[in-house]
C-alpha atoms as an extended CHARMM CRD file, in Angstrom:
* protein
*
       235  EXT
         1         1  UNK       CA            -30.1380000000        0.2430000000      -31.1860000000  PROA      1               0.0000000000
         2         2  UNK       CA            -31.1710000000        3.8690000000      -30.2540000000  PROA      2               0.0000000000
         3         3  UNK       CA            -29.5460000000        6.6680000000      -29.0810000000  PROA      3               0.0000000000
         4         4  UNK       CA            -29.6280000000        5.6050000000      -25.6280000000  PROA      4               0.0000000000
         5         5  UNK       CA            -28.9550000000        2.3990000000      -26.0650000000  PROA      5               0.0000000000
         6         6  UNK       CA            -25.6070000000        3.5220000000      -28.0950000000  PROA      6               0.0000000000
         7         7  UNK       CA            -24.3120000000        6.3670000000      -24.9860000000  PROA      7               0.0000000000
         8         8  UNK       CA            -24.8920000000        3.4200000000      -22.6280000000  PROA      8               0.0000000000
         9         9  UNK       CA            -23.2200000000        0.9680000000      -24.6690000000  PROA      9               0.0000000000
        10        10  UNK       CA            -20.0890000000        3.1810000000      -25.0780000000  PROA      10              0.0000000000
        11        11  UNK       CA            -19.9720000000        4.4540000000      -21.5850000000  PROA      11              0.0000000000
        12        12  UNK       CA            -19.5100000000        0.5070000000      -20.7240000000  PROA      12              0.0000000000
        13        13  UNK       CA            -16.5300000000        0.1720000000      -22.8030000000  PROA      13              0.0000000000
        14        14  UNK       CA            -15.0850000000        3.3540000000      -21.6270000000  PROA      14              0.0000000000
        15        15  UNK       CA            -15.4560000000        2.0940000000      -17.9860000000  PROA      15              0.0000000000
        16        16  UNK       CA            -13.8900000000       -1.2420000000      -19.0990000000  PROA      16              0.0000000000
        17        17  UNK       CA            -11.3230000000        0.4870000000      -20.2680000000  PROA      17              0.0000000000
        18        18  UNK       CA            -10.2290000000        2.6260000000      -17.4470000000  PROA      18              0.0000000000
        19        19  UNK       CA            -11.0790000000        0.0090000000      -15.0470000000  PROA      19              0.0000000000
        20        20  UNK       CA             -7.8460000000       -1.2160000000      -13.0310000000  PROA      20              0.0000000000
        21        21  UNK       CA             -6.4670000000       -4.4310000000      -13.3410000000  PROA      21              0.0000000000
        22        22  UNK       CA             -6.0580000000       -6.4400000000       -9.9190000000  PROA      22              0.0000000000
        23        23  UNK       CA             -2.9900000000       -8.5820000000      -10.6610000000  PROA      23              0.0000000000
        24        24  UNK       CA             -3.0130000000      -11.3920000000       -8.4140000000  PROA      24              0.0000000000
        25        25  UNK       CA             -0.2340000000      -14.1000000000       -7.5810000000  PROA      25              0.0000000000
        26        26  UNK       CA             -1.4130000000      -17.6370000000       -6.0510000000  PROA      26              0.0000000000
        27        27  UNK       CA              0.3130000000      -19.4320000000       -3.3760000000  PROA      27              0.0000000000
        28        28  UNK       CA             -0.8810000000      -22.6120000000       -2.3380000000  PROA      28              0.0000000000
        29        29  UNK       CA              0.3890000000      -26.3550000000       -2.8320000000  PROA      29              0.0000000000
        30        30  UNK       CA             -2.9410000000      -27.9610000000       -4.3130000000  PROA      30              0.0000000000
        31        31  UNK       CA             -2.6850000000      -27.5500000000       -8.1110000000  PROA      31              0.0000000000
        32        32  UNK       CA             -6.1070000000      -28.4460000000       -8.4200000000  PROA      32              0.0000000000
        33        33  UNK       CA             -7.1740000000      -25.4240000000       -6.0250000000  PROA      33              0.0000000000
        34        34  UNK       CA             -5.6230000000      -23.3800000000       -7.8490000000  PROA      34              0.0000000000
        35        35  UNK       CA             -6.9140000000      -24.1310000000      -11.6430000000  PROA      35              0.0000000000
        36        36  UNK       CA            -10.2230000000      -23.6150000000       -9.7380000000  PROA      36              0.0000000000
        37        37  UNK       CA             -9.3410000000      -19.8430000000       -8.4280000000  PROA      37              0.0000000000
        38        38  UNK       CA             -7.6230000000      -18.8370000000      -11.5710000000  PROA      38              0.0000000000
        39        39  UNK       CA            -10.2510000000      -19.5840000000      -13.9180000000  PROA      39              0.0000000000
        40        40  UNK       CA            -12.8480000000      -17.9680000000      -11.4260000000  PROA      40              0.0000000000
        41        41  UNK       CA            -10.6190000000      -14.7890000000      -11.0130000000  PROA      41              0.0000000000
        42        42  UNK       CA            -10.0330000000      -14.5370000000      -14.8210000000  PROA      42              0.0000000000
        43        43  UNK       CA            -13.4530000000      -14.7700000000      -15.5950000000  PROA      43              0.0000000000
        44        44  UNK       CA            -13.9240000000      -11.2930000000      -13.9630000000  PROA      44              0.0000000000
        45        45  UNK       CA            -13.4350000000       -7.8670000000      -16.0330000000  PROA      45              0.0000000000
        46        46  UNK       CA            -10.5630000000       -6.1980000000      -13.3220000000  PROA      46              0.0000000000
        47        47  UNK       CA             -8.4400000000       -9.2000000000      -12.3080000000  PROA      47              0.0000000000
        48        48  UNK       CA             -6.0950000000      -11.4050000000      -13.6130000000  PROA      48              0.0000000000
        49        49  UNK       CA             -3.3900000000      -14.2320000000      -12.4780000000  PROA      49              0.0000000000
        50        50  UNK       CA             -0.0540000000      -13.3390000000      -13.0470000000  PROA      50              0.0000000000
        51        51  UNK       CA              1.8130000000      -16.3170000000      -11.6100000000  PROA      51              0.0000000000
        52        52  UNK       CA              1.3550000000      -19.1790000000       -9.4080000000  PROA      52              0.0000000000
        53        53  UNK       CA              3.5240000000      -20.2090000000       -6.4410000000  PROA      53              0.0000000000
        54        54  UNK       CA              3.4040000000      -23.9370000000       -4.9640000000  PROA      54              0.0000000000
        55        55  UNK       CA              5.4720000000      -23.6190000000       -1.4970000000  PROA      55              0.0000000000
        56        56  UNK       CA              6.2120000000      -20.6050000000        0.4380000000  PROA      56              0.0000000000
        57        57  UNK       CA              9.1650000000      -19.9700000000       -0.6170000000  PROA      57              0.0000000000
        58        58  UNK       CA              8.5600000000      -19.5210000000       -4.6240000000  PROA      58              0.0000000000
        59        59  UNK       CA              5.6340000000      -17.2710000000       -3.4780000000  PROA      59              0.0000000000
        60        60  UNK       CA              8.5340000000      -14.9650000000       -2.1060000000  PROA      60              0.0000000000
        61        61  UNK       CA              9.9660000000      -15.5920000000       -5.1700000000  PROA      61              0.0000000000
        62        62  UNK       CA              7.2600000000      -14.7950000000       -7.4190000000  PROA      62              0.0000000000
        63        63  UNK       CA              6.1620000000      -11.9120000000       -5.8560000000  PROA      63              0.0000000000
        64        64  UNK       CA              9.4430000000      -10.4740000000       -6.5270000000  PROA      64              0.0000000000
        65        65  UNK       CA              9.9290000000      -10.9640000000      -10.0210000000  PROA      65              0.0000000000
        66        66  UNK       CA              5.9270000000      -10.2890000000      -10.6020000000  PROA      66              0.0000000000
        67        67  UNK       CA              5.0590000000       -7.3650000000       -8.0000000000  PROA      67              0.0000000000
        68        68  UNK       CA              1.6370000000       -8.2850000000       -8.0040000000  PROA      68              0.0000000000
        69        69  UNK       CA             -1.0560000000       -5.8520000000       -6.5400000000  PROA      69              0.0000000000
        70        70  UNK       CA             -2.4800000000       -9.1700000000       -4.0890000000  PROA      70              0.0000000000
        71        71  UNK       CA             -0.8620000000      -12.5640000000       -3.4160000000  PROA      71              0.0000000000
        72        72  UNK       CA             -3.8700000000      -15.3920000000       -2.2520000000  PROA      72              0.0000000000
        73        73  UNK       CA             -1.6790000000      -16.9710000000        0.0570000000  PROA      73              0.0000000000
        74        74  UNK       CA             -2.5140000000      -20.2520000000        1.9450000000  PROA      74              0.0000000000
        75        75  UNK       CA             -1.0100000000      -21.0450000000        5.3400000000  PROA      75              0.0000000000
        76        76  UNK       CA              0.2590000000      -24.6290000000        5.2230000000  PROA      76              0.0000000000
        77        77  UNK       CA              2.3020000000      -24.9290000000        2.6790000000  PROA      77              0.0000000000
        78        78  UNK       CA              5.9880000000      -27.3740000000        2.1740000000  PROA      78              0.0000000000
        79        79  UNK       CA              9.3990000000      -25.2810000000        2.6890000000  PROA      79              0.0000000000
        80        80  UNK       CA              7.7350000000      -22.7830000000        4.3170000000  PROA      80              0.0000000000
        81        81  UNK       CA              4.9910000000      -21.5550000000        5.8620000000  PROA      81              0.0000000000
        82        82  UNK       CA              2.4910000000      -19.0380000000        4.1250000000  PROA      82              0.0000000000
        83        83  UNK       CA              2.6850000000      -17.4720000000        7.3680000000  PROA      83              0.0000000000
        84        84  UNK       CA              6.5020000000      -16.7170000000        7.4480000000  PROA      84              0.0000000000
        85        85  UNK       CA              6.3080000000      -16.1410000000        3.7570000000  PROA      85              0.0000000000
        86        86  UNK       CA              3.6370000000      -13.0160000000        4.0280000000  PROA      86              0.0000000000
        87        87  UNK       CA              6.1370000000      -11.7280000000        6.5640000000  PROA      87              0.0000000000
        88        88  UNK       CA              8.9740000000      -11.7510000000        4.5200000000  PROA      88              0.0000000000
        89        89  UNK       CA              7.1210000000       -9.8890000000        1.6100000000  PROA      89              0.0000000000
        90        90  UNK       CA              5.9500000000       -7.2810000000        3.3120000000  PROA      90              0.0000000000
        91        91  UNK       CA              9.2690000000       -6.5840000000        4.6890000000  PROA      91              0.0000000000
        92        92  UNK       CA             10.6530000000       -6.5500000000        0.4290000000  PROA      92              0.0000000000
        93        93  UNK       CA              7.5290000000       -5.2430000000       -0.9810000000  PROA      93              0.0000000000
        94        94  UNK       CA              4.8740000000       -3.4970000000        1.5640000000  PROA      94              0.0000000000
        95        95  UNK       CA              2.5350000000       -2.1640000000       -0.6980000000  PROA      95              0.0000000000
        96        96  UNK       CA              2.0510000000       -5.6910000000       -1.9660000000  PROA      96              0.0000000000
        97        97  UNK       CA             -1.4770000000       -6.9150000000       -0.2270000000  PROA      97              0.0000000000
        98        98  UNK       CA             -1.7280000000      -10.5130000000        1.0120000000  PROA      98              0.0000000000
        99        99  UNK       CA             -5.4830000000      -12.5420000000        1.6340000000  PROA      99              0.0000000000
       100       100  UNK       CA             -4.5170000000      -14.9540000000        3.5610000000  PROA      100             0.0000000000
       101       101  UNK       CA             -7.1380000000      -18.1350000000        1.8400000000  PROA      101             0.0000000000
       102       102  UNK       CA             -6.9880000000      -21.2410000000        4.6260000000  PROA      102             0.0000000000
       103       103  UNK       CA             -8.7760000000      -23.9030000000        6.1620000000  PROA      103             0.0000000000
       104       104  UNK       CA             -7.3370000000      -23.1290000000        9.3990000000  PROA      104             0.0000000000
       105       105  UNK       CA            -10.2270000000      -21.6460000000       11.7530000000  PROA      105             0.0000000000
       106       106  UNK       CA             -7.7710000000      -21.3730000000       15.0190000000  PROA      106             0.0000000000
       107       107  UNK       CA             -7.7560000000      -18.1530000000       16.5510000000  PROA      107             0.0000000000
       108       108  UNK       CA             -3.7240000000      -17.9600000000       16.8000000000  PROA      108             0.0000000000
       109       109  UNK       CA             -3.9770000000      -18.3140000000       12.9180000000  PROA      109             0.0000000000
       110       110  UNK       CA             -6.0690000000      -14.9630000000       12.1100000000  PROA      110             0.0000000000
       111       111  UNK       CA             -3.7050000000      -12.8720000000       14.7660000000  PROA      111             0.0000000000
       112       112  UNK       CA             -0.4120000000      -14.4590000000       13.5940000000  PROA      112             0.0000000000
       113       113  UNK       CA             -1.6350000000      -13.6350000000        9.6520000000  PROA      113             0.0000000000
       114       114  UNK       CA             -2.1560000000      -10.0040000000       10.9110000000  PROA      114             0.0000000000
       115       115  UNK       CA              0.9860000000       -9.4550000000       12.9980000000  PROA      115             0.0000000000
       116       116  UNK       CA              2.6830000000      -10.7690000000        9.3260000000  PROA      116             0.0000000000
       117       117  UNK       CA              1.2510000000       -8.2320000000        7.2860000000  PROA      117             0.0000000000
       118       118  UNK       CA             -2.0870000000       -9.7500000000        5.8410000000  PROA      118             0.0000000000
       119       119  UNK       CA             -4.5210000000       -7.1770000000        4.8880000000  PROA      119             0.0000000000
       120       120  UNK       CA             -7.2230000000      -10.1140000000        5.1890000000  PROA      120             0.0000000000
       121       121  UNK       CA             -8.1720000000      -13.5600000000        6.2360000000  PROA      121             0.0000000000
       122       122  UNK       CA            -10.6470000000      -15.9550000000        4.9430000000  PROA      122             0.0000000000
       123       123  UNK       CA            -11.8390000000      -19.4000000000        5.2570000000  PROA      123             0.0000000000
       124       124  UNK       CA            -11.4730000000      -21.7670000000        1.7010000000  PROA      124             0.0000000000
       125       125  UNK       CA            -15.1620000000      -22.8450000000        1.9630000000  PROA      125             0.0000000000
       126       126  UNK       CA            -15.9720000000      -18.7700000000        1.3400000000  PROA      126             0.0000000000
       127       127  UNK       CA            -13.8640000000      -18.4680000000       -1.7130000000  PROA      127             0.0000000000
       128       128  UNK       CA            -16.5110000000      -19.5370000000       -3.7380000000  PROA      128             0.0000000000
       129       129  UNK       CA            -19.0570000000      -16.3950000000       -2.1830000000  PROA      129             0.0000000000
       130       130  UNK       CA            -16.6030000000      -14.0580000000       -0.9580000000  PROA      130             0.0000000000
       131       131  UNK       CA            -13.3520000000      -14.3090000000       -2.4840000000  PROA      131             0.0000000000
       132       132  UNK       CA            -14.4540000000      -11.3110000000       -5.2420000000  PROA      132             0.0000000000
       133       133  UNK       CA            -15.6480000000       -8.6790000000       -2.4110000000  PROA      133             0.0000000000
       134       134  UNK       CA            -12.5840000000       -9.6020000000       -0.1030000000  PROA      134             0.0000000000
       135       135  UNK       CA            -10.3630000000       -8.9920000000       -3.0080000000  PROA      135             0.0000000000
       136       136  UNK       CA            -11.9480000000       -5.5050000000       -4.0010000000  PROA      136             0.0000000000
       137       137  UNK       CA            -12.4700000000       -4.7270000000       -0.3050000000  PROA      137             0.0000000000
       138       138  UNK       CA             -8.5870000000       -5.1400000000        0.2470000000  PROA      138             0.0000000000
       139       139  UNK       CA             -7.7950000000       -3.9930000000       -2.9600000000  PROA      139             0.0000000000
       140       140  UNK       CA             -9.4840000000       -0.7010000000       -1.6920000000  PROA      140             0.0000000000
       141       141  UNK       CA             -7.0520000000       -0.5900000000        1.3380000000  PROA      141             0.0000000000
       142       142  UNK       CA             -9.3500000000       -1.9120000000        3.9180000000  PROA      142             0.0000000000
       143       143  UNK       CA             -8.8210000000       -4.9110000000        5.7140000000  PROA      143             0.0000000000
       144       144  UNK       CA            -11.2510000000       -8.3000000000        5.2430000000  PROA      144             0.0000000000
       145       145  UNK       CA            -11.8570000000      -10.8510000000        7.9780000000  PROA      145             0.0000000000
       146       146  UNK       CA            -14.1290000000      -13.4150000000        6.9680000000  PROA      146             0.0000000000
       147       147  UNK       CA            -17.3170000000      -13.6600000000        8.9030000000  PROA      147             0.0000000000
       148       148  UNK       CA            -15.7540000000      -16.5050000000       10.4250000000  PROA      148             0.0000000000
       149       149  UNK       CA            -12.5810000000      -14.8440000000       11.1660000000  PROA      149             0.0000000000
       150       150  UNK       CA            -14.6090000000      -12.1240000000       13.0270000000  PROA      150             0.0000000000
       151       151  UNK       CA            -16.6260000000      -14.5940000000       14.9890000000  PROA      151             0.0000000000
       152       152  UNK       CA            -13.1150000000      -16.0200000000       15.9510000000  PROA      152             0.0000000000
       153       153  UNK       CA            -11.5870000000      -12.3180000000       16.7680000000  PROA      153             0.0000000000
       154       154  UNK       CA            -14.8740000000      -11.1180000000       18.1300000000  PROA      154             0.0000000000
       155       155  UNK       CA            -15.2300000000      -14.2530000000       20.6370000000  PROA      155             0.0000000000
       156       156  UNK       CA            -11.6490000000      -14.2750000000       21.8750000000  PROA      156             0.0000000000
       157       157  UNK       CA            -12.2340000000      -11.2630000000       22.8530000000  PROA      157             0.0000000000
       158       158  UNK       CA            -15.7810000000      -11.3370000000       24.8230000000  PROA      158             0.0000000000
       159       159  UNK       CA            -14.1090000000      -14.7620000000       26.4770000000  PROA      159             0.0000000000
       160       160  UNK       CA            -11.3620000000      -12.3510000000       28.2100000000  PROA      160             0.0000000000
       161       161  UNK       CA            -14.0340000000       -9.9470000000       29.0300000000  PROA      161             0.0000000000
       162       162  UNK       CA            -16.3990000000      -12.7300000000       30.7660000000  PROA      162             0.0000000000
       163       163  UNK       CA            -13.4730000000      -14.2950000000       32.6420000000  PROA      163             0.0000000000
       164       164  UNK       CA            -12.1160000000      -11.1750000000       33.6930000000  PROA      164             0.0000000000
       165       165  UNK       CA             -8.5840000000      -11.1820000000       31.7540000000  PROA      165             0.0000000000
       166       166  UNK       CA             -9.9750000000       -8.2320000000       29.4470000000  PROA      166             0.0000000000
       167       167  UNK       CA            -10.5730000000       -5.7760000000       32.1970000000  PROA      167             0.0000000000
       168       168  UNK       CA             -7.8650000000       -2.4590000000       32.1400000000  PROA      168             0.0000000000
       169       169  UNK       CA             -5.1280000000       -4.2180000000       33.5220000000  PROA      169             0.0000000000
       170       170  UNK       CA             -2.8420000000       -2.3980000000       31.2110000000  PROA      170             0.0000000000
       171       171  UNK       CA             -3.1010000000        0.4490000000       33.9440000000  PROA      171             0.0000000000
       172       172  UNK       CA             -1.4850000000       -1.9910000000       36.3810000000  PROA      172             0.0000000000
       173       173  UNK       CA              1.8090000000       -1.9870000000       34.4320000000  PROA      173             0.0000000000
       174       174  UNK       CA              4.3210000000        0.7480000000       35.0430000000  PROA      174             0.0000000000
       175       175  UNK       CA              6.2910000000        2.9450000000       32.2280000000  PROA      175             0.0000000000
       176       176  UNK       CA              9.0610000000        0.5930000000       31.9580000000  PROA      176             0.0000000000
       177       177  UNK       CA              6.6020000000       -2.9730000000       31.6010000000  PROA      177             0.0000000000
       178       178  UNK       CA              4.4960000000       -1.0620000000       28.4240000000  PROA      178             0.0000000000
       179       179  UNK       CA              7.7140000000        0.0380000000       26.6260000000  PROA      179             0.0000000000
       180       180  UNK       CA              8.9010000000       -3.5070000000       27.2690000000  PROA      180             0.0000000000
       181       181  UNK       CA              5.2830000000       -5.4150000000       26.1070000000  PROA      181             0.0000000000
       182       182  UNK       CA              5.3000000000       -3.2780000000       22.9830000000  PROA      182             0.0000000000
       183       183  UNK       CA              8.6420000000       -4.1520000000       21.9630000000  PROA      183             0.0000000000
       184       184  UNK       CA              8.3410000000       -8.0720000000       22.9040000000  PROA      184             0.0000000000
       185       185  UNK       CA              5.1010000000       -7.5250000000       20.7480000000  PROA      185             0.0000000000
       186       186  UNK       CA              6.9940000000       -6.5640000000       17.8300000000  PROA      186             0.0000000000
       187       187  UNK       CA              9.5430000000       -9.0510000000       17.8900000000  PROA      187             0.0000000000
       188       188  UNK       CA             12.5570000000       -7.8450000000       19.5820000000  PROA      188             0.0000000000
       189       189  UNK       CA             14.6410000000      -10.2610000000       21.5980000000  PROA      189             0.0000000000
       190       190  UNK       CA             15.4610000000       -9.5460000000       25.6220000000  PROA      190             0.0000000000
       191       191  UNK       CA             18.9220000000       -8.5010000000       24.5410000000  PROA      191             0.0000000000
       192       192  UNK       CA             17.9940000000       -6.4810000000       21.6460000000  PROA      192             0.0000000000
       193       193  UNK       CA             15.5600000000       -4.6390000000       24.2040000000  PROA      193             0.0000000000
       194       194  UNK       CA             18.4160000000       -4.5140000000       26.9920000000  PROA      194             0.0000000000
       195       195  UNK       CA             20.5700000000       -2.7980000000       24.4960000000  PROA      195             0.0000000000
       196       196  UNK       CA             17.6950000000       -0.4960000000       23.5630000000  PROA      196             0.0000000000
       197       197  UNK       CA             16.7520000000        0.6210000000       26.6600000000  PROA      197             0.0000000000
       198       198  UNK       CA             19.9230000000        0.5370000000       28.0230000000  PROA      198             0.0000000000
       199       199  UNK       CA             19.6740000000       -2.6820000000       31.1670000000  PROA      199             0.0000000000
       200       200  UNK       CA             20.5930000000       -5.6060000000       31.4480000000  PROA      200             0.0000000000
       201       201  UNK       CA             19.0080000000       -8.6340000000       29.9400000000  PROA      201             0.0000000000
       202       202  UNK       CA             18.2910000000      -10.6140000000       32.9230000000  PROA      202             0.0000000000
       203       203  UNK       CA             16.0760000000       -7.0670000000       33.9420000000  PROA      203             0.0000000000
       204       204  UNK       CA             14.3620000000       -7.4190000000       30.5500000000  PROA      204             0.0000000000
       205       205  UNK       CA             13.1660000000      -10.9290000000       31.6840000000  PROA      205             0.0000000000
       206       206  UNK       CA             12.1490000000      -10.0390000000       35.2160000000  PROA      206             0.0000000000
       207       207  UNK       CA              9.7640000000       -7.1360000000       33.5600000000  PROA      207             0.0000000000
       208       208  UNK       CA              8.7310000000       -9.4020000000       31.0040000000  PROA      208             0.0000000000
       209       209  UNK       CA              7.7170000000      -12.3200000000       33.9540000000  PROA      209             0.0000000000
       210       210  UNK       CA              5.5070000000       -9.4100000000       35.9620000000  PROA      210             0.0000000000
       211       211  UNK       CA              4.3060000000       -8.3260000000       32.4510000000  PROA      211             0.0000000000
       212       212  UNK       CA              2.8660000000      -11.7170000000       31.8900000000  PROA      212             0.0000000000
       213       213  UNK       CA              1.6200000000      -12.2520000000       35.3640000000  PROA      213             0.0000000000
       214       214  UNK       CA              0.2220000000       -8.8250000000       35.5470000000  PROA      214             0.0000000000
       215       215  UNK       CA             -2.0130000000       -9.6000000000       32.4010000000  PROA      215             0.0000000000
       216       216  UNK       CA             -2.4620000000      -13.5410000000       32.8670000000  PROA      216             0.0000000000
       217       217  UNK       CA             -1.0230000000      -14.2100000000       29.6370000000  PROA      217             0.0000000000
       218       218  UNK       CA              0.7880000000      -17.4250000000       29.0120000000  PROA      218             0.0000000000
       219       219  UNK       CA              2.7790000000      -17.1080000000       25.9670000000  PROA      219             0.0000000000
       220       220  UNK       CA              4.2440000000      -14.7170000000       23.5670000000  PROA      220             0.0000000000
       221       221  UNK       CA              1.4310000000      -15.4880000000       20.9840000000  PROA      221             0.0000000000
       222       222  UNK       CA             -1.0080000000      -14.1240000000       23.4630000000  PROA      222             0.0000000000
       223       223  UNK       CA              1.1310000000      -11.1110000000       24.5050000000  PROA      223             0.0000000000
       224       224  UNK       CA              1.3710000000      -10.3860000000       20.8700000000  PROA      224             0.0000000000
       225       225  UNK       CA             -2.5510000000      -10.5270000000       20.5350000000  PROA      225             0.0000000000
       226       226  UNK       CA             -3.2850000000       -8.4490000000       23.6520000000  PROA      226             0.0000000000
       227       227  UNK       CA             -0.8370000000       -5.8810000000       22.2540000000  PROA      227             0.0000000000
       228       228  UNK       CA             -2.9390000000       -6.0670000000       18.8680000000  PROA      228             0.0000000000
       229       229  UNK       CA             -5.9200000000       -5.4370000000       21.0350000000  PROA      229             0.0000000000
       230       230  UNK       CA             -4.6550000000       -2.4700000000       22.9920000000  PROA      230             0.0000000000
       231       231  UNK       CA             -3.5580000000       -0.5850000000       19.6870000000  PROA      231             0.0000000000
       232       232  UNK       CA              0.3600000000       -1.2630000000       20.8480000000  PROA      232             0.0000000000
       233       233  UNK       CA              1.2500000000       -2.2020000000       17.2050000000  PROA      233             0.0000000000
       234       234  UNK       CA              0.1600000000        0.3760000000       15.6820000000  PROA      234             0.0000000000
       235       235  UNK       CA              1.9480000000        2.9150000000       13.4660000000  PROA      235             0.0000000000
């Protein structure tokens, strides 16, 4: 070996060294699955699996006693959701990082992972090409999305602008019906905003009927993902 073989060779184990860990936690019900995505995620130089949960409810669990840096977290999962799980840990732990790793291609799926907490989504038959970059990508502090996810975000939102539900109908609403749509957004029941804004409930309700009329939404999934849209949830 020469001498520039050797200062390469050394500079590799110094980088090796100082390279950071990613300690990752697995949540998903199919043992099998995850034997797969462990020994694929150990196999690389900055990651390793710390733990393993099997229902959503250990994965709150685990997370706790563990604090990884990422939890892979599948959506359908027994006891509970990974949905509802992702939302309770980022409550307890926020600078914990979730990729949510799923079968499920619906589009309420990717915006209900989002509103949880999820820094990512991403569709199982990827893992195999993608899983590494989402995980150093979110790692990073940036959000992934699948190219499927996108196509899924990217449509639902050309489909409002074709059929006309996407055009600035925000201006339509007064001062009153955007405080009200950006707290509905984020959760808060009709007599937690009545309290908050000091009116009655029933008032709360008649804003939040012209709300949904005024933007031809149908549900409070879809109010939550035009508020996403807008930039309402924001910090």
């Amino acid at each position: 070996m020469n001498k520039a073989e050797k200062e390469i060779a050394i500079k590799e184990r110094h980088n090796h060294k100082t390279m950071k860990t990613i300690r990752i936690l697995l949540a998903d019900d199919h043992t099998i699955l995850r034997a797969g995505l462990k020994m694929m995620l150990n196999a690389q130089p900055d990651m390793e699996v710390i733990g393993e949960a099997q229902d959503g409810r250990q994965s709150i669990q685990e997370a706790q006693r563990l604090q990884p840096d990422i939890i892979l977290m599948d959506i359908t999962m027994p006891d509970m959701n990974g949905i509802e799980a992702t939302r309770q840990i980022k409550k307890l732990m926020p600078e914990v990082k979730v990729l949510m790793l799923t079968m499920h291609e619906h589009d309420e799926y990717v915006f209900q992972a989002l509103r949880a907490g999820a820094s990512g989504y991403m569709l199982k038959e990827a893992a195999d090409t993608d899983l590494i970059t989402a995980l150093h990508v979110i790692q990073s502090g940036q959000f992934y999305l699948s190219p499927t996810a996108q196509s899924i975000v990217v449509g639902d939102y050309l489909q409002r602008v074709r059929t006309g539900e996407e055009k600035d109908s925000y201006s339509t609403l007064t001062e009153r019906e955007r405080e009200i749509l950006k707290l509905v957004a984020e959760g808060y029941t009709n007599n937690q905003i009545a309290e908050q804004l000091v009116i009655s409930p029933k008032t709360v309700d008649t804003h939040r009927t012209h709300i949904m009329d005024k933007l031809n939404l149908h549900s409070r999934a879809e109010l939550v993902k035009y508020a996403m849209r807008r930039g309402l949830l924001e910090d």
